[in-house]
C-alpha angles and dihedrals in degrees: 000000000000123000153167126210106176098290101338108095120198124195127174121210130210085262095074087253113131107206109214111199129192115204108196089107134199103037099000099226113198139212141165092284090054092035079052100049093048093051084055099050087055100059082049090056095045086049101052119083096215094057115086102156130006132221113221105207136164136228117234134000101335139030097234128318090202149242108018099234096169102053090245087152088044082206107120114342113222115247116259090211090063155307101256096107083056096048095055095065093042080059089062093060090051081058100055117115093205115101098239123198111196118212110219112197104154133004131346102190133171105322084008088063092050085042089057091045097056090068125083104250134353130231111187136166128238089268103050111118120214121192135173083188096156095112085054089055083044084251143134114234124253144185092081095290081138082079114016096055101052082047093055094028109028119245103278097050088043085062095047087052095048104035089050097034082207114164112232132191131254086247091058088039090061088045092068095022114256092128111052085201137024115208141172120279092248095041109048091095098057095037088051089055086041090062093043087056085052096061097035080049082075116068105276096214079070093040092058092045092053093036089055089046090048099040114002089110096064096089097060085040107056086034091065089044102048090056083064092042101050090038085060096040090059094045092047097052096075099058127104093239094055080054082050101055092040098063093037093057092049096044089045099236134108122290116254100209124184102179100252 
């Protein structure tokens, strides 16, 4: 099968491995439209009987630098009274019955980092960037990391990443755990695929019992954790430090907060 879901390809090869491929190079900005089309090309995938696992890959430079606030894509803007219309669609990933391995080649920041984590595994090469930087913007994180990160990371490293907001390698990533494989810049791709074949390799009838067992919580999960989040995020947003963190970040110096 070859698709197209808006800028999201998908392409199944003769192993069984479906590539998903986003094309908003070269930081892969997301919004509700890409969040959505994703989310489409899943329940494909679940439905077709010669996809067993599934590769999430970008286009370009990075794997995804997170939520376009800006409207860079000027696909869909989010909207400025919340993310809920977004989250329900990240939800829809959570509900997805196809092992997914992400492959992680730049950098996986803010709602990037809760999109990698809502794969499977990770393969990621030595200059990936990964970064939980919400308390730098003076915001609370989304995309359900409340729940996905402690369950990759553990609890206590989850807290260092999110209070800090500090951007690690993929060397450090595969350290805690974060990266299930480290690969080179020019093979994460394929070794991505190689560990998708692997698991289309097992009867798939078996892979999507134990996948439900083992994760088949996460929906409901992430569901109940989005609604805070966004909640926060909403509150936080219209305070001065989130001002703050905003137009540091965009004139590359350190934040001034006040706490207000």
């Amino acid at each position: 099968m070859s698709r197209r879901f808006g800028d999201v390809s998908v392409e199944i090869g003769t192993n069984f491995v479906a590539e998903v491929e986003i094309h908003r190079p070269p930081a892969n900005f997301f919004d509700v439209a890409l969040v959505r089309d994703l989310a489409e090309a899943y329940q494909a995938l679940d439905a077709d009987p010669s996809c067993r696992a599934a590769v999430l890959c970008s286009e370009g430079k990075h794997f995804c630098a997170g939520a376009d606030f800006n409207a860079q894509s000027s696909a869909e803007p989010l909207d400025p009274r919340g993310a809920a219309s977004l989250y329900r669609e990240a939800v829809r990933l959570f509900q997805a019955a196809t092992p997914v391995v992400a492959a992680v080649q730049g950098a996986a920041v803010g709602g990037g980092l809760g999109l990698a984590c809502a794969a499977d595994f990770r393969v990621v090469a030595p200059e990936a960037r990964f970064a939980a930087n919400f308390a730098r913007l003076g915001f609370h994180q989304g995309f359900g990391l409340s729940v996905t990160l402690p369950s990759i990371v553990g609890a206590q490293r989850s807290l260092e990443l999110l209070y800090t907001g500090r951007r690690i390698t993929g060397e450090e990533a595969h350290a805690i755990g974060l990266a299930d494989r480290l690969a080179p810049l020019g093979r994460v791709r394929s070794e991505a695929t190689a560990l998708a074949a692997e698991i289309a390799g097992s009867a798939p009838l078996a892979v999507r019992s134990i996948r439900q067992t083992m994760r088949g919580h996460l929906a409901g999960a992430v569901a109940a954790a989005v609604e805070r989040e966004d909640a926060e995020q909403v509150r936080l947003r219209a305070t001065a430090d989130f001002a703050e963190g905003v137009a540091a970040s965009a004139g590359r110096r350190a934040p001034r907060f006040l706490g207000r």
